[in-house]
N, C-alpha and C positions, 0 to 999 in steps of 0.2 A: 504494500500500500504506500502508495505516493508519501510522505511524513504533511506537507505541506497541503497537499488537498482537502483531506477530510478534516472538517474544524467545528466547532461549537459553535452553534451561533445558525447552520446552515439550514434554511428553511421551506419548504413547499405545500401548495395547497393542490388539493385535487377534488375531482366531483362524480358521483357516481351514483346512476336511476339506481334506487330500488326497485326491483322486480317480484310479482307473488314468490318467486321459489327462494326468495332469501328470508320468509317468515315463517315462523315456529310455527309447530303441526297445531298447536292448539289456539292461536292466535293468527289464523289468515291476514295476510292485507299490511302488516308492517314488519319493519324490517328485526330480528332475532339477534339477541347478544352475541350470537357465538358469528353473524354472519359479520357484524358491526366488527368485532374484536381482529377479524378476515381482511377485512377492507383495510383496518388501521396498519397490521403489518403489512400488507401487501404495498397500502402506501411509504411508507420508513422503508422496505427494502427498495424501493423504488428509487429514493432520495439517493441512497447510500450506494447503491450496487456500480453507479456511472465513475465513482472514484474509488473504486477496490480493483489491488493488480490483477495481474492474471492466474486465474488459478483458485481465485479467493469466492466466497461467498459470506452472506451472514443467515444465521438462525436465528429464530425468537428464542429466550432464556427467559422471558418475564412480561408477564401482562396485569394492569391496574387499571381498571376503567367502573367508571361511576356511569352507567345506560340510565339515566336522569328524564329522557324525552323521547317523543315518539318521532317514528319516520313511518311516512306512509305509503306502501309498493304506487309506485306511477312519482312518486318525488323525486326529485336529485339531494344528496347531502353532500357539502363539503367539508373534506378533510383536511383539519389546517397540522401543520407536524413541523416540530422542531427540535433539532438535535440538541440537547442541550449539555451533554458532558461525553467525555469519552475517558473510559479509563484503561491505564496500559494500551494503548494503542488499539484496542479491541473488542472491550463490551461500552457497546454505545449507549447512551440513554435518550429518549424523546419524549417530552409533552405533544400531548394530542387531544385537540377539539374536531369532535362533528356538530355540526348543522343542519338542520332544514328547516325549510320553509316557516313551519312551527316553533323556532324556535335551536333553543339549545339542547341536544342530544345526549352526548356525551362529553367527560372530560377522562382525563386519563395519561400512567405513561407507559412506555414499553420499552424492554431493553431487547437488542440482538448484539451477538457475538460473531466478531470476523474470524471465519475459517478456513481451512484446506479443502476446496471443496472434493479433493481427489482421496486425500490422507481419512477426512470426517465422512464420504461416502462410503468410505470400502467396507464390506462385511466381516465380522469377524471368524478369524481360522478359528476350528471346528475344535474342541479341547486334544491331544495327543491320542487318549484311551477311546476315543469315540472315532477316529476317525480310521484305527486298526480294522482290520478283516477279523474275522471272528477263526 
């Protein structure tokens, strides 16, 4: 990672229809925490991914979000996201507001962690004794 690119302070807004398939089975019609909590990371790697080398990716390690308001399928909500600390050079931190129409949604932060995306993909070898012929 670049030392000089990625910095606190670095921030983005995005916007995004709800549609019926992102509301919980027992509340049709608006949008579900877990789809909200979706959109926020998707948004923060989005921010982050254009100044990670090559090689690298980040994961979610931590979600806070206060779901405070409603979104309603056929609205757009905007996601407002800002880095706001980075430690060791690798777990990032963000505040994060949604919006809509109605109002204020959510608040919240989320950390993700810069990784290998090759070394953190790879599956783990099978333990010694399991992996013998019988």
């Amino acid at each position: 990672m670049p030392a000089d690119a990625l910095h606190a302070g670095l921030a983005d807004e995005s916007t995004c229809l709800v549609t019926p398939d992102m509301s919980p089975p027992h509340l049709p019609g608006i949008l579900s925490t877990s789809r909200l909590i979706g959109l926020c990371e998707d948004a923060c790697l989005r921010l982050v991914e254009r100044y990670l080398g090559a090689g690298e990716t980040s994961v979610g390690t931590r979600v806070d979000f206060h779901h405070v308001g409603v979104a309603h399928a056929g609205e757009e909500v905007t996601i407002q996201i800002r880095l706001t600390r980075i430690t060791q050079q690798r777990l990032l931190s963000f505040a994060v507001e949604v919006t809509a129409p109605g109002g204020l949604v959510s608040t919240g932060t989320h950390q993700r962690l810069i990784v290998d995306r090759e070394r953190f993909g790879r599956p783990a070898a099978p333990p010694a004794a399991a992996a013998r012929e019988p």
